[in-house]
C-alpha atoms as a printed R data frame, in Angstrom:
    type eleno elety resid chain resno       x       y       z
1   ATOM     1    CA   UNK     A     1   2.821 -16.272  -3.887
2   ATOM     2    CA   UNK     A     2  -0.326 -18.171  -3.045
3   ATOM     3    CA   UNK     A     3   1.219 -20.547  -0.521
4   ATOM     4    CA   UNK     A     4   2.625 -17.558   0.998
5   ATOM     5    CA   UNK     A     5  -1.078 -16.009   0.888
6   ATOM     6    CA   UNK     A     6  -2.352 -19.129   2.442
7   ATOM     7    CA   UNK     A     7   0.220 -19.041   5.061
8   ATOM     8    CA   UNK     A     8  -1.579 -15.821   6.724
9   ATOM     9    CA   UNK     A     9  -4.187 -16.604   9.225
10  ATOM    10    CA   UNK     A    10  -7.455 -16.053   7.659
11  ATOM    11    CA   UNK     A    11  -9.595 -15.273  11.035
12  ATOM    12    CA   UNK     A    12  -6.865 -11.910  10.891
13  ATOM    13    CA   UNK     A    13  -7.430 -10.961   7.205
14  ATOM    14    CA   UNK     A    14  -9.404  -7.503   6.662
15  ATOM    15    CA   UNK     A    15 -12.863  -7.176   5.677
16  ATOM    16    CA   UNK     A    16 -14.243 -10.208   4.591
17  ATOM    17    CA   UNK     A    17 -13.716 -10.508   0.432
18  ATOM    18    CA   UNK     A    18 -13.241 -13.804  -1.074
19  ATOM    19    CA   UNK     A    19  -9.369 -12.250  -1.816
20  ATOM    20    CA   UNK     A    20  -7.175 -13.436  -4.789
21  ATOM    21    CA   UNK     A    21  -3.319 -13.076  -5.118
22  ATOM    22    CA   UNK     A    22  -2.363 -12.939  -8.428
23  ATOM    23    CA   UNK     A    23   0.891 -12.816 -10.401
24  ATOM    24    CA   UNK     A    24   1.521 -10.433 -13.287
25  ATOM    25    CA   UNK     A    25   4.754 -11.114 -15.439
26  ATOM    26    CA   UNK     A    26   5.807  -7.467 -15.774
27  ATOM    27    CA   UNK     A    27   9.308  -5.897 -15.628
28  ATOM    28    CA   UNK     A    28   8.756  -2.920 -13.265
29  ATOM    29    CA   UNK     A    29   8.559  -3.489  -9.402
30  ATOM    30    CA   UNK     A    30   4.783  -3.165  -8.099
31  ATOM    31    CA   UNK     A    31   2.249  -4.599  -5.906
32  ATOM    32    CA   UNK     A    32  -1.604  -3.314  -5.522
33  ATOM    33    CA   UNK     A    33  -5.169  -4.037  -4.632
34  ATOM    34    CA   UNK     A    34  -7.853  -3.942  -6.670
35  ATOM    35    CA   UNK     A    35 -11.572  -3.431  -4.903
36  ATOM    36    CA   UNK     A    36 -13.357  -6.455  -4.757
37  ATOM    37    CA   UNK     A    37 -10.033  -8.441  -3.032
38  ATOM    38    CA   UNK     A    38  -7.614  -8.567  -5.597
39  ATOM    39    CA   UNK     A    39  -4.247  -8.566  -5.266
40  ATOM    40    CA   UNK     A    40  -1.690  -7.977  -8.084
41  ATOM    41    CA   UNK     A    41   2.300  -9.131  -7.514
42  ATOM    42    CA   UNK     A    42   4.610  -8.075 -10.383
43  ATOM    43    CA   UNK     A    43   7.257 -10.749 -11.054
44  ATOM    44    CA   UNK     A    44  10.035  -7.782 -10.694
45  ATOM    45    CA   UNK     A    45   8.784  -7.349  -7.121
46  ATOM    46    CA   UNK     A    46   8.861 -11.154  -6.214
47  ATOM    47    CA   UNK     A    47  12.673 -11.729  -7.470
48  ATOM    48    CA   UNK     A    48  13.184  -8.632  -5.357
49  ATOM    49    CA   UNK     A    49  11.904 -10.267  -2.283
50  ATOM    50    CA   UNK     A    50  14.476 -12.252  -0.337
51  ATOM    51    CA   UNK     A    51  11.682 -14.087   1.590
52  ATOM    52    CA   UNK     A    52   8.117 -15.306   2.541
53  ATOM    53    CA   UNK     A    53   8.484 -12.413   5.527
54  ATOM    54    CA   UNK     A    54   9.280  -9.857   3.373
55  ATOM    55    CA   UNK     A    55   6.400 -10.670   0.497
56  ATOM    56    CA   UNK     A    56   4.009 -11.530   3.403
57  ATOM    57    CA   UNK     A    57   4.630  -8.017   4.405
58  ATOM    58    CA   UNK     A    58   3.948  -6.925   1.055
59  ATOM    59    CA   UNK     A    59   0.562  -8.902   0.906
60  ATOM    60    CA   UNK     A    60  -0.147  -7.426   4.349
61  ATOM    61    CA   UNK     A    61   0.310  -3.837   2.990
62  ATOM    62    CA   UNK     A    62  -1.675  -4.744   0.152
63  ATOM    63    CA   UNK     A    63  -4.376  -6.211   2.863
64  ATOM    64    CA   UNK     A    64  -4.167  -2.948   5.223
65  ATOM    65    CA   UNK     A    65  -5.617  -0.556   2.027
66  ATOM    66    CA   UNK     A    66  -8.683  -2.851   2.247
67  ATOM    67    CA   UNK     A    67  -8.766  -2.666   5.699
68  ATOM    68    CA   UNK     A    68  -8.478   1.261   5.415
69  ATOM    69    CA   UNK     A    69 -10.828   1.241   2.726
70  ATOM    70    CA   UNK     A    70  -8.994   3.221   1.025
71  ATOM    71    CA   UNK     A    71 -10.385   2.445  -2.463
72  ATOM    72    CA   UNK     A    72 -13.775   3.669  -1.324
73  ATOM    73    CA   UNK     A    73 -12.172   6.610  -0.160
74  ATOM    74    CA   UNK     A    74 -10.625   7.684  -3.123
75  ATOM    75    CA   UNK     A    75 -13.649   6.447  -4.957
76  ATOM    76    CA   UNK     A    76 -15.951   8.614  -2.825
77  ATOM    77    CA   UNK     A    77 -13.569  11.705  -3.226
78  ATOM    78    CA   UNK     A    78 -14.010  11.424  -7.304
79  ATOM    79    CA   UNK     A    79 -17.358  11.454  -7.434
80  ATOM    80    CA   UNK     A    80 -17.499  14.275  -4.993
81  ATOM    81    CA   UNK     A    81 -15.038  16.589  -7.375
82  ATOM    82    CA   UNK     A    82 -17.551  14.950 -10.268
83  ATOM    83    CA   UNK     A    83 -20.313  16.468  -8.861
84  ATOM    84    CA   UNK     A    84 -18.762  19.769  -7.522
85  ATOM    85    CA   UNK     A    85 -17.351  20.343 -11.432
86  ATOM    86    CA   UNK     A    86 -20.723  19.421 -12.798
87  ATOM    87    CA   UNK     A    87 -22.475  22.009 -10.603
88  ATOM    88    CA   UNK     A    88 -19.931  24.460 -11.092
89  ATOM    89    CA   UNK     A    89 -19.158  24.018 -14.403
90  ATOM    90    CA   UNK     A    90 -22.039  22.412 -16.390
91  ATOM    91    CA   UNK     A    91 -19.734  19.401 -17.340
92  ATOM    92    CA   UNK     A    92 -17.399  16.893 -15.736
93  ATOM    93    CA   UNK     A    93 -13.793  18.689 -15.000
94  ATOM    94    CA   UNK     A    94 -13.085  16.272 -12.406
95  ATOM    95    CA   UNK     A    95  -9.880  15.319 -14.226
96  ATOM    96    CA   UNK     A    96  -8.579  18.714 -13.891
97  ATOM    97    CA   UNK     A    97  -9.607  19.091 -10.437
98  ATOM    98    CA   UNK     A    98  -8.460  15.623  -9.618
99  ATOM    99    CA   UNK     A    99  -4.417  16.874 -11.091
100 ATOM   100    CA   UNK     A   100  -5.177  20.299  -9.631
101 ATOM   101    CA   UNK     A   101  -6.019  18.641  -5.899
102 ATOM   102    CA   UNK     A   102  -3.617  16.016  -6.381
103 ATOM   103    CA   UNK     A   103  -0.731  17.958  -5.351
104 ATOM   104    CA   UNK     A   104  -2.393  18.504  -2.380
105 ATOM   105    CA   UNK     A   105  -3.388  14.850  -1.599
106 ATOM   106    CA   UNK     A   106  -0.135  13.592  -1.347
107 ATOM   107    CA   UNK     A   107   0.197  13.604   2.268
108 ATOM   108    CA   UNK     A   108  -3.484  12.143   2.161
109 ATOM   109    CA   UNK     A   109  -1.921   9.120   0.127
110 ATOM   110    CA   UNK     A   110   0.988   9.196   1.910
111 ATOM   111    CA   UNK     A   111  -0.486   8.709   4.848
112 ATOM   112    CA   UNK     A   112  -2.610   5.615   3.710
113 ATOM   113    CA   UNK     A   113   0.364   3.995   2.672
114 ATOM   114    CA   UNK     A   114   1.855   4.239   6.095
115 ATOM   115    CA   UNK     A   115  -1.236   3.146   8.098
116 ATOM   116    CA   UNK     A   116  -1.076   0.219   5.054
117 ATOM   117    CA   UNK     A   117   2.511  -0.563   6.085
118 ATOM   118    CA   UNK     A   118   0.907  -0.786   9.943
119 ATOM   119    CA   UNK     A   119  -1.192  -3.435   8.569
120 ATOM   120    CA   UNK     A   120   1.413  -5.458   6.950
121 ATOM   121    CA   UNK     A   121   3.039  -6.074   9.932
122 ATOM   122    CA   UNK     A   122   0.478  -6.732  11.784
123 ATOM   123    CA   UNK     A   123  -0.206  -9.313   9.447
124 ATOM   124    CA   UNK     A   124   3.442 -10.435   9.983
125 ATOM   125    CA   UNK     A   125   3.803 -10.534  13.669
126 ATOM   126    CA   UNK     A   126   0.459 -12.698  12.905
127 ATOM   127    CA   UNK     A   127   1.886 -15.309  10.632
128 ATOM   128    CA   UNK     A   128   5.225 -15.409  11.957
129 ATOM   129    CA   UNK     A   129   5.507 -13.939  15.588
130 ATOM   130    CA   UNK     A   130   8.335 -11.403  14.687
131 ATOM   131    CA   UNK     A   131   8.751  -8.683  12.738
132 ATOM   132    CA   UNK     A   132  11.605  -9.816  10.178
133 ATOM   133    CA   UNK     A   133  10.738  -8.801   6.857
134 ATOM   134    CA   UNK     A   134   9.583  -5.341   6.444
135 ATOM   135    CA   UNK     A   135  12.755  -3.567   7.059
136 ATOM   136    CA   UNK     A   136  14.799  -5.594   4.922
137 ATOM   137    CA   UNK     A   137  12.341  -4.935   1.883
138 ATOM   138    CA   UNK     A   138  12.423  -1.578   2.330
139 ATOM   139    CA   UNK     A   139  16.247  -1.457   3.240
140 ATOM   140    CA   UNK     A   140  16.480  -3.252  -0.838
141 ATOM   141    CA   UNK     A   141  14.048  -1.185  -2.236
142 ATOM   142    CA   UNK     A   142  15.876   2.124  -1.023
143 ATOM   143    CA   UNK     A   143  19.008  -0.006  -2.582
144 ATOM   144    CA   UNK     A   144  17.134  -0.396  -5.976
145 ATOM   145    CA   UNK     A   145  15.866   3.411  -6.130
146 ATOM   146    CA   UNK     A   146  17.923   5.898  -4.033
147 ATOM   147    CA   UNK     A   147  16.265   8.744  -2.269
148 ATOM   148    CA   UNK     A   148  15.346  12.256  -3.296
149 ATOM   149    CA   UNK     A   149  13.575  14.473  -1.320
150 ATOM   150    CA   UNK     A   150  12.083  15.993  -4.152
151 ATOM   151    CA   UNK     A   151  11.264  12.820  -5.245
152 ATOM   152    CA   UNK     A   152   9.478  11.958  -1.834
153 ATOM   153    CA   UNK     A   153   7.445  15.080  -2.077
154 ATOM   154    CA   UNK     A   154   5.646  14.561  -5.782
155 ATOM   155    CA   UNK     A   155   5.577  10.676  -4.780
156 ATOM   156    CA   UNK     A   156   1.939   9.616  -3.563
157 ATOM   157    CA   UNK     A   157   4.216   6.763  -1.358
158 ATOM   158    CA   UNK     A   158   6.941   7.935   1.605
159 ATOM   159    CA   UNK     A   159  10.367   6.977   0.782
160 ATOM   160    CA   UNK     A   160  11.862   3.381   1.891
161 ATOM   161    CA   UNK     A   161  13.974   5.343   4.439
162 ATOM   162    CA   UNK     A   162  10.871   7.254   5.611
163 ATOM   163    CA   UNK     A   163   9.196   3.821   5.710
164 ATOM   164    CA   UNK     A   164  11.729   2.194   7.591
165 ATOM   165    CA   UNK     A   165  11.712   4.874  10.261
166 ATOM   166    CA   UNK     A   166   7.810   4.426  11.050
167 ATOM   167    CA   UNK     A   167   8.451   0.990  11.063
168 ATOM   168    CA   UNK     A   168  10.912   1.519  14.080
169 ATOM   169    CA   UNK     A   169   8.740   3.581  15.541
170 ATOM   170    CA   UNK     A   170   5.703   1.552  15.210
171 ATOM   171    CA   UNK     A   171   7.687  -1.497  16.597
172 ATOM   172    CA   UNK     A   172   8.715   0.430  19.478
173 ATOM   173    CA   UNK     A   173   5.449   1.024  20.251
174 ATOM   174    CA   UNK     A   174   3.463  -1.888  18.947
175 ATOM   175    CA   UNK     A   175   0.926   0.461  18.151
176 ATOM   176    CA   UNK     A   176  -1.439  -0.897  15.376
177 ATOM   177    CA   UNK     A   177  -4.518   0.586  16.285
């Protein structure tokens, strides 16, 4: 994981944090940032990995919601419902408001994780000059949890199949901006 980290070029990282990968020994499949330039790796998601292109994706992704900001986004959007409740209400309901709007958000979220998955390979075309990588861990991760459209549509992240669609396209057209 960290060699792999160290691999990317640091002049292309995001936002300038002093970032740290780190490795949690859990069984379910996961990888997220944390503000402040944290990055979390489950050990089910690295023996799912068949490669450094495919995790340095994964750490690009991870990369691409700090370069979106979207944890000051979402942070920002909390205390917005905090203080529409309070005003409203006389007392924090932002909870309510927060599952209420939620099913709403999706394609907000959804969204972020695609112009996340822009980032990652970015980050790989960066580190590697190709591509290789991001398809296949999608292509296993569609292998490990099937499809549903109903699924899809409570899910704050697009399918793998979705995934590996915009990845197409976004190769096709190199467009990263």
């Amino acid at each position: 994981l960290h060699r792999v980290f160290a691999a990317i070029p640091k002049d292309k990282l995001p936002i300038r944090y002093a970032y740290e990968v780190k490795l949690d020994h859990k069984p379910y499949i996961n990888a997220f940032a944390v503000p402040g330039g944290k990055i979390v790796v489950t050990t089910a998601l690295m023996d799912l990995l068949p490669d450094d292109q495919s995790l340095t994706f994964v750490l690009g992704h991870e990369l691409g919601h700090f370069q979106g900001r979207h944890h000051l986004i979402s942070l920002e959007r909390m205390l917005v419902l905090t203080m529409i409740s309070k005003t409203l209400f006389g007392r924090d309901i932002s909870g309510l408001f927060a599952k209420i709007l939620g099913l709403f958000d999706l394609q907000y979220t959804r969204h972020n994780e695609l112009a996340a998955d822009k980032w990652g390979l970015y980050l790989l075309k960066e580190t590697y000059g190709n591509y290789k990588g991001a398809k296949t861990f999608f292509k296993k991760m569609h292998r490990q949890q099937g499809s549903s459209h109903l699924e899809e549509f409570f899910s704050t992240h697009p399918s793998p199949l979705h995934r590996i669609d915009a990845i197409d396209r976004y190769i096709h057209t190199a467009s990263f901006s």
